[in-house]
Z-matrix of the N, CA and C atoms (Angstrom, degrees):
N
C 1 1.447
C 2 1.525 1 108.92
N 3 1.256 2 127.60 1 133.42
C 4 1.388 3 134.28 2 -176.26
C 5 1.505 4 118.76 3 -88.42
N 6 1.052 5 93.11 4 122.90
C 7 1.943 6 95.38 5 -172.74
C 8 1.604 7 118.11 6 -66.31
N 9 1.324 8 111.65 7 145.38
C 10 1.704 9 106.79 8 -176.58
C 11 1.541 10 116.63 9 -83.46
N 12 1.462 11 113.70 10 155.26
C 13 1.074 12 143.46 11 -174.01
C 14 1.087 13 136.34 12 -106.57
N 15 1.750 14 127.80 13 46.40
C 16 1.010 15 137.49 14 -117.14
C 17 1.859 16 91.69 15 -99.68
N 18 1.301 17 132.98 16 139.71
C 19 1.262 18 109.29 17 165.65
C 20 1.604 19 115.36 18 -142.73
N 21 1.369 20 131.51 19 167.70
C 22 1.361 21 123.41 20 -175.33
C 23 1.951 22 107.55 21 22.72
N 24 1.479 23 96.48 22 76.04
C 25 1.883 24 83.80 23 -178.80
C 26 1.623 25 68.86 24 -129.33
N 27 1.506 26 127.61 25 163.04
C 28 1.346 27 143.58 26 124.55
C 29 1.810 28 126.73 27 -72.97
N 30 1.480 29 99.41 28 140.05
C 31 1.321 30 89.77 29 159.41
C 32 1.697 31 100.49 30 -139.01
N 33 1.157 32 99.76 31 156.92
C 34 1.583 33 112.67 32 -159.23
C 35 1.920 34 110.64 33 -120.78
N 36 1.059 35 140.32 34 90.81
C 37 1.478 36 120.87 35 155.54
C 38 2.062 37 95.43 36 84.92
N 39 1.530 38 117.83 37 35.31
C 40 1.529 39 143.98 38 -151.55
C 41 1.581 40 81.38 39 -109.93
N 42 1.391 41 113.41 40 117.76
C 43 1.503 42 127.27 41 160.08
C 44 1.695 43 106.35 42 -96.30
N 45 1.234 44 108.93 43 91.18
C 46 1.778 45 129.40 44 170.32
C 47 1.973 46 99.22 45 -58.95
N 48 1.089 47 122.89 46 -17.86
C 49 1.364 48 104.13 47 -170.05
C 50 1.306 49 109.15 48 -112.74
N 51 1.755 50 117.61 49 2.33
C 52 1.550 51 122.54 50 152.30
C 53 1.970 52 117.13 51 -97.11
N 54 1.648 53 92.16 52 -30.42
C 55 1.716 54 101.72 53 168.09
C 56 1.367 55 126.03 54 -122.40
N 57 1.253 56 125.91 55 127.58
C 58 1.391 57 117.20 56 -141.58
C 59 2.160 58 89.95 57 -98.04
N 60 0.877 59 104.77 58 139.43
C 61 1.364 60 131.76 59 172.72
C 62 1.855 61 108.46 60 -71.03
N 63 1.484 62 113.37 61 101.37
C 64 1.390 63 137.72 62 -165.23
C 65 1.333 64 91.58 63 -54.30
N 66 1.612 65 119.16 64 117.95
C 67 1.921 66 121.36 65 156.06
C 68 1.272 67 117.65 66 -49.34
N 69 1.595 68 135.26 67 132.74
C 70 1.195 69 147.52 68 -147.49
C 71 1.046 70 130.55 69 -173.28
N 72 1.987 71 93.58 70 -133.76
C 73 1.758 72 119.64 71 176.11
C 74 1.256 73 98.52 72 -175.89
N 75 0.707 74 113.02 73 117.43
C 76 1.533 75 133.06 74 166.55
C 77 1.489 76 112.15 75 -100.59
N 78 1.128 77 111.47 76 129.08
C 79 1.370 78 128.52 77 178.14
C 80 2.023 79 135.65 78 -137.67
N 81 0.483 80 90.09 79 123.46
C 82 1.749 81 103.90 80 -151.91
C 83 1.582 82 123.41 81 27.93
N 84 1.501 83 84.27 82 57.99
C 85 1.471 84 94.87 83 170.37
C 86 1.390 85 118.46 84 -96.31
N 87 1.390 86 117.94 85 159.59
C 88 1.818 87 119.15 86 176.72
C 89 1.416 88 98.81 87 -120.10
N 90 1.661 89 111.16 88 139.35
C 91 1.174 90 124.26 89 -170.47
C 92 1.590 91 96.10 90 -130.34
N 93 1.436 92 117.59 91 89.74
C 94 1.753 93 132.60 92 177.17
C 95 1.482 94 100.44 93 -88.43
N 96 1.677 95 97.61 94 135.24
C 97 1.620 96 110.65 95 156.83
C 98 2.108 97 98.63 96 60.35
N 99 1.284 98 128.17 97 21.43
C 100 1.400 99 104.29 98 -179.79
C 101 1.264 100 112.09 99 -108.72
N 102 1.073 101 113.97 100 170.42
C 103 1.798 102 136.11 101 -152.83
C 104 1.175 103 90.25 102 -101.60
N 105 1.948 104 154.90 103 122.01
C 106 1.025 105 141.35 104 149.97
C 107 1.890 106 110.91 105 -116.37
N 108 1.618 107 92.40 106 -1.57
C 109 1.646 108 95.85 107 176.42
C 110 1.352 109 124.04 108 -39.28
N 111 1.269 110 120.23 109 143.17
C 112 1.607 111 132.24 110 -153.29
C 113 1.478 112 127.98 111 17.58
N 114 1.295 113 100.19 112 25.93
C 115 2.086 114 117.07 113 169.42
C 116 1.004 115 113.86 114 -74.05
N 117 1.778 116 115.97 115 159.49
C 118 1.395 117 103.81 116 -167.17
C 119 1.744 118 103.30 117 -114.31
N 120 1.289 119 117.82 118 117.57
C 121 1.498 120 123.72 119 -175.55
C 122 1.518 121 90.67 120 -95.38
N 123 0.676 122 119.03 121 28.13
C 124 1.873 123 96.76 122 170.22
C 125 1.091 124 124.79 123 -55.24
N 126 1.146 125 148.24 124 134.83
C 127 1.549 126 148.61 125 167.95
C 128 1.334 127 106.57 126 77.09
N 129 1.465 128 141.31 127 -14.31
C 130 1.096 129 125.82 128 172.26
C 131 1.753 130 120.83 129 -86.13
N 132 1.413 131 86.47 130 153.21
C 133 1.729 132 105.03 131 -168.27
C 134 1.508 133 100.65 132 -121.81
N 135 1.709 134 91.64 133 138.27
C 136 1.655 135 118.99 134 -157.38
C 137 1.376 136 90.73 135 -125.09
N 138 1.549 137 123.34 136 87.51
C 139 1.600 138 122.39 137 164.88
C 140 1.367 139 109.01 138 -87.05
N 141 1.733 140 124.59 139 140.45
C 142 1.611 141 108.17 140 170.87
C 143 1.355 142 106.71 141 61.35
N 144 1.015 143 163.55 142 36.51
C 145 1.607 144 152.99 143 152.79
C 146 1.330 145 131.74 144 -97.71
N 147 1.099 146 120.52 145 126.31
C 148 1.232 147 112.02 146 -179.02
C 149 1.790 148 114.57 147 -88.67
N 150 0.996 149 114.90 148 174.02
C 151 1.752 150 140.03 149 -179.08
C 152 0.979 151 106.68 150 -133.53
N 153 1.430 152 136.85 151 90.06
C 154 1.572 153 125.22 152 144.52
C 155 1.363 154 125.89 153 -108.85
N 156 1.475 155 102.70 154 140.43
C 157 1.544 156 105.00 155 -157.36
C 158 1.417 157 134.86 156 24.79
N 159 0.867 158 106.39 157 70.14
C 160 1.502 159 151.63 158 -166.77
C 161 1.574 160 116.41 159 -91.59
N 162 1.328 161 132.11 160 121.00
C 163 1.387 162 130.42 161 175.96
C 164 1.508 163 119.17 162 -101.27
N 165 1.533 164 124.49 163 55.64
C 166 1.548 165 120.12 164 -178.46
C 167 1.310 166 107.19 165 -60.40
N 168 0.856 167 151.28 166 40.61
C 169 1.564 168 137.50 167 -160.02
C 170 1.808 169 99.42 168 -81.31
N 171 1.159 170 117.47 169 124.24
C 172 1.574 171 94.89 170 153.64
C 173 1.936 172 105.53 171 83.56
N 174 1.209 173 110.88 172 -17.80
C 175 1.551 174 109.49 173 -168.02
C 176 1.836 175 106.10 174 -81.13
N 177 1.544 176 93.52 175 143.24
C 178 1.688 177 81.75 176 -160.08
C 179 2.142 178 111.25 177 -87.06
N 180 0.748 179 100.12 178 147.93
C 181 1.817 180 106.12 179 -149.98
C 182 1.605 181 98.23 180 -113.08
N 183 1.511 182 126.10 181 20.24
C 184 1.282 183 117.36 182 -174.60
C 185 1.698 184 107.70 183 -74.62
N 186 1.208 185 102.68 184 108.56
C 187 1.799 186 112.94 185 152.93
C 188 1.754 187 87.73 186 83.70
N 189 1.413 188 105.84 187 23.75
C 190 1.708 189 100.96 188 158.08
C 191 1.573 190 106.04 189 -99.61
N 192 1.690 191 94.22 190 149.78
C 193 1.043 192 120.83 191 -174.99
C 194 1.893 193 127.24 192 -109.61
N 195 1.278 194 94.30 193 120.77
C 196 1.820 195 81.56 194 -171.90
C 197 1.671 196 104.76 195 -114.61
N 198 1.020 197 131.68 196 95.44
C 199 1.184 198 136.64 197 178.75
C 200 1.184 199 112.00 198 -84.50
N 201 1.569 200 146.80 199 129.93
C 202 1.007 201 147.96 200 140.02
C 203 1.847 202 109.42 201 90.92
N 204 1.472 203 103.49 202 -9.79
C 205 1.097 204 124.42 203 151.58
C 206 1.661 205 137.46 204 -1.22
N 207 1.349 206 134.14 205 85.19
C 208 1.413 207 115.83 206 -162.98
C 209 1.972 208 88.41 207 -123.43
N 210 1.300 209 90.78 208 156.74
C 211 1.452 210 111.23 209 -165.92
C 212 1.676 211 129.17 210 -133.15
N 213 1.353 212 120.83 211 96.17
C 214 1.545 213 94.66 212 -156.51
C 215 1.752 214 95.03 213 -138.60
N 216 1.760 215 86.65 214 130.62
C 217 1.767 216 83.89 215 -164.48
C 218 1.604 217 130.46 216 84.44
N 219 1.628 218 107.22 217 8.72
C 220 1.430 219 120.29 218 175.80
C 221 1.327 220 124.73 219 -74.64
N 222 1.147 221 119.55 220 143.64
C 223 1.864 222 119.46 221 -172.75
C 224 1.892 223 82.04 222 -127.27
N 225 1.547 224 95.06 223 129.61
C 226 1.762 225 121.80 224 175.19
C 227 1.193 226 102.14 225 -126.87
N 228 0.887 227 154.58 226 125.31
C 229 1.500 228 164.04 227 125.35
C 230 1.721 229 108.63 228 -82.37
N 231 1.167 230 135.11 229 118.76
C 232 1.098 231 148.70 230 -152.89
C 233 1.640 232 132.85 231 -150.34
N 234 0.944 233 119.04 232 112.84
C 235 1.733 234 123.91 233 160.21
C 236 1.308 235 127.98 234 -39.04
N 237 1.725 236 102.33 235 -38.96
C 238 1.397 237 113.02 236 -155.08
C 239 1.342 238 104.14 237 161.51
N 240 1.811 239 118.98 238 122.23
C 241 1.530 240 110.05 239 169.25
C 242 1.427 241 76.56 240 -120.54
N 243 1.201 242 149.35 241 118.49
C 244 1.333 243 176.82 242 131.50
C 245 1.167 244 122.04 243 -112.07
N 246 1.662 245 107.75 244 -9.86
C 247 1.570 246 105.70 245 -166.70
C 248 1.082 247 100.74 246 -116.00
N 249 1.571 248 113.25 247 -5.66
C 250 1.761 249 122.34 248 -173.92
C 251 1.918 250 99.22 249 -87.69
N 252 1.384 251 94.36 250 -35.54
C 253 2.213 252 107.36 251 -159.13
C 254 1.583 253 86.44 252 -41.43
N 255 1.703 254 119.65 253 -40.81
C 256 1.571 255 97.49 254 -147.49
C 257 1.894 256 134.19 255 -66.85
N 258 1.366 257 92.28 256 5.51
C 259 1.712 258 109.22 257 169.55
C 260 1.916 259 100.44 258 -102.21
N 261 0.823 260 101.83 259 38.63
C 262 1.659 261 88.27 260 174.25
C 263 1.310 262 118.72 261 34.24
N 264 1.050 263 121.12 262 42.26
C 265 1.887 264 143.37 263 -169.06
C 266 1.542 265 100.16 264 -56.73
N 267 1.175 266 104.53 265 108.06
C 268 1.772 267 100.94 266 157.20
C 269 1.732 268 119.52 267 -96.15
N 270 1.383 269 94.13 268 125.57
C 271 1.482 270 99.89 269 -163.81
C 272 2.028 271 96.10 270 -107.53
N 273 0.759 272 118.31 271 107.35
C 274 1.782 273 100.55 272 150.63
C 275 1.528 274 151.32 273 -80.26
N 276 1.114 275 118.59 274 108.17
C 277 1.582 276 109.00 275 -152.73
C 278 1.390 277 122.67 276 -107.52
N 279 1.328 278 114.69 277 112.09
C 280 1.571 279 106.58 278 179.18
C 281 1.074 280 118.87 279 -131.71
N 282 1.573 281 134.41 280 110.41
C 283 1.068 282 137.47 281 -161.60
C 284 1.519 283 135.94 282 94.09
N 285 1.924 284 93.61 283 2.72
C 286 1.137 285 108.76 284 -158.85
C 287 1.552 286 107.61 285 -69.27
N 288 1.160 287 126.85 286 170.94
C 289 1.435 288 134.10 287 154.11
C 290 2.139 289 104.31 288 -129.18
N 291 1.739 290 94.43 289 104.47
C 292 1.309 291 83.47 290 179.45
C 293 1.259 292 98.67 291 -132.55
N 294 1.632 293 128.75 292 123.40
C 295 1.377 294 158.61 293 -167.08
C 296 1.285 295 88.24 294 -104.68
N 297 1.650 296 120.34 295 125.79
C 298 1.589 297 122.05 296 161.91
C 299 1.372 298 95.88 297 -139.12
N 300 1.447 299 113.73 298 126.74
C 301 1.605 300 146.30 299 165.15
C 302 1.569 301 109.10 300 -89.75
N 303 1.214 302 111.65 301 88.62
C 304 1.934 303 117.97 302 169.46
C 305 1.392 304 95.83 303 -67.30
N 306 1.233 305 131.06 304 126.32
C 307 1.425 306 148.58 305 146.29
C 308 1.022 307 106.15 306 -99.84
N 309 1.556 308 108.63 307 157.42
C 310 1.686 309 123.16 308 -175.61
C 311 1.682 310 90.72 309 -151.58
N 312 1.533 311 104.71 310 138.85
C 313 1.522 312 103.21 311 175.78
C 314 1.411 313 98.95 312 -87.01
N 315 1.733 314 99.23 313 165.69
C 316 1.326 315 119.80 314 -172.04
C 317 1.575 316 116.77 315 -80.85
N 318 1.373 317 133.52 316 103.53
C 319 1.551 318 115.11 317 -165.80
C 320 1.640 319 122.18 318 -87.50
């Protein structure tokens, strides 16, 4: 199945945890006012995009990519973005509130 290619689209006041956000590329898109709390971004890549007021809380970020990324007014609540660093992700943050909880399982 071929991944989408989403580019210059808006989304506006977008509940991600009733509609799930297509695996891809996103590219200078702006994502205002949306809900992505406990959604699953895996594998998708965020070139050029903005975040405003934005609810990541909790959304799982394995092998997502935020390139060029600016952020203003974002709420993160988090496990761990360690799993996002490995694209050299440039994130910009203004206004952010980002809480990250490192867990380690018990062996």
């Amino acid at each position: 199945m071929k991944e989408a290619y989403i580019l210059d689209e808006n989304f506006e006041n977008t509940d991600f945890t009733q509609q799930f956000l297509e695996k891809g590329e996103y590219e200078n898109c702006t994502f205002r006012n949306c809900n992505f709390e406990y959604s699953d971004l895996s594998g998708i890549s965020f070139s050029d995009c903005d975040f405003i007021g934005c609810n990541l809380s909790m959304a799982k970020l394995t092998s997502t990519a935020f390139r060029n990324a600016f952020s203003k007014n974002v709420k993160c609540l988090a496990y761990s973005l360690m799993t996002v660093m490995h694209l050299g992700c440039l994130l910009h943050l203004m206004n952010a509130l980002f809480i990250i909880l490192f867990s380690t399982k018990l062996q």
